[in-house]
C-alpha positions as CSV (number, residue, x, y, z in Angstrom):
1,X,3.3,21.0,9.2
2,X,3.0,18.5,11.8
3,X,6.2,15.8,12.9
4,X,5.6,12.6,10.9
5,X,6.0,9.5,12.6
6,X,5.0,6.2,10.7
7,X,2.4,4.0,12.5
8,X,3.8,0.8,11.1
9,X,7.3,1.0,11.9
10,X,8.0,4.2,14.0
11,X,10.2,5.9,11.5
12,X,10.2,9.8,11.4
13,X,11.8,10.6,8.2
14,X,9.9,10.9,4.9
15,X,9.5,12.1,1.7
16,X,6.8,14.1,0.1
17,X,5.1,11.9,-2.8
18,X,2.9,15.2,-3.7
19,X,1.0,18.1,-2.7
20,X,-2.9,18.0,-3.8
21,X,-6.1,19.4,-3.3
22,X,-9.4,17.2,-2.9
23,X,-10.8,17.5,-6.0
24,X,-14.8,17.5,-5.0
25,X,-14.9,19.8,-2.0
26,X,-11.5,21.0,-0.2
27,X,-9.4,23.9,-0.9
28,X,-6.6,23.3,1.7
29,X,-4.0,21.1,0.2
30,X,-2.7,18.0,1.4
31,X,0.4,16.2,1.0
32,X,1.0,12.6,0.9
33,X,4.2,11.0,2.4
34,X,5.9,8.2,2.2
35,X,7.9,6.4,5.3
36,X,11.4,6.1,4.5
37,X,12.0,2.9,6.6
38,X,9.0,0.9,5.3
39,X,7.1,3.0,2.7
40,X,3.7,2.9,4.1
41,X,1.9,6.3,2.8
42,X,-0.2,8.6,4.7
43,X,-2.3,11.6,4.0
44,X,-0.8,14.6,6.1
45,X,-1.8,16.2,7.6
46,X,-4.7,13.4,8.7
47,X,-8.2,14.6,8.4
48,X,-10.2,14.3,11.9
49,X,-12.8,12.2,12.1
50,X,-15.3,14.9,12.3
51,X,-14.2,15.9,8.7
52,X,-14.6,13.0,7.5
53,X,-17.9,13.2,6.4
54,X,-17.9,16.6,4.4
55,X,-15.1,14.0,2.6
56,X,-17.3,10.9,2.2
57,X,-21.1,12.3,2.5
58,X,-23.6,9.2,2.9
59,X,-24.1,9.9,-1.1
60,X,-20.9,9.3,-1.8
61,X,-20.5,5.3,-1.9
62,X,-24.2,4.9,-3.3
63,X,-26.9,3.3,-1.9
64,X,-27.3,-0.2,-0.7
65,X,-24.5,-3.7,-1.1
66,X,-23.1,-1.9,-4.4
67,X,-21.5,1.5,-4.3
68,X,-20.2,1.6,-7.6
69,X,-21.3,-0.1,-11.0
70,X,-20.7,-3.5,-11.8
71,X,-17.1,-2.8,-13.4
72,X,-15.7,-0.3,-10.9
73,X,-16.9,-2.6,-7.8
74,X,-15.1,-5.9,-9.5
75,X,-12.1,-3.4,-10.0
76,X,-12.0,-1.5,-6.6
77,X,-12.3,-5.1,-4.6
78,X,-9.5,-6.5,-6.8
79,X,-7.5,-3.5,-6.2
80,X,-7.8,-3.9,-2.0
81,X,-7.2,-7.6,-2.3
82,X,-4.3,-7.0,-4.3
83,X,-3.0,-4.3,-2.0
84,X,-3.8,-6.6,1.1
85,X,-1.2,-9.2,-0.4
86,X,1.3,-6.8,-0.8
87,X,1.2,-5.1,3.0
88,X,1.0,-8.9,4.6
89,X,4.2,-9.7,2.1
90,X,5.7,-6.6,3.5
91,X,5.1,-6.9,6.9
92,X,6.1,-10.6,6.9
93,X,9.5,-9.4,5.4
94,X,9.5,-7.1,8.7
95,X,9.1,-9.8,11.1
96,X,11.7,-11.6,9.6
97,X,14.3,-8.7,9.5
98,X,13.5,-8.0,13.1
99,X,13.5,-11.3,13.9
């Protein structure tokens, strides 16, 4: 397993959230790991860029402006705007801790 180190805040200790496996077409596992300074999560060990696409084929997200139907898009842009709040919160508490 490779050394984590945590793009947001440097840290290198972590714990392990879970161990999966992708459920359409990997059989390696993966774990997912959460920073214990600032609890950002990442997917480790990272998938390359090159892999990303037997992850996310074109066919994956659809075809044209809508990827999903109607109620899953509405969901999955609430869901990143919601998210987005949160990080901004967080790192704003970050800044003010290291200031």
């Amino acid at each position: 397993m490779e050394q984590f180190s945590c793009s947001l805040c440097g840290g290198e200790e972590s714990s392990t959230c879970f161990t999966a496996y992708d459920f359409d077409s990997s059989v390696e596992p993966f774990q997912l790991l959460q920073c214990n300074g600032c609890s950002l999560t990442i997917t480790q060990p990272a998938p390359s860029p090159e892999s990303l696409d037997e992850y996310y084929p074109e066919s994956y997200y659809g075809s044209g402006r809508r990827k999903f139907s109607a109620v899953i898009e509405f969901l999955t842009v609430l869901s990143c705007k919601l998210r987005a709040k949160k990080v901004v919160k967080q790192i704003s508490r970050k800044e003010v801790w290291s200031a």
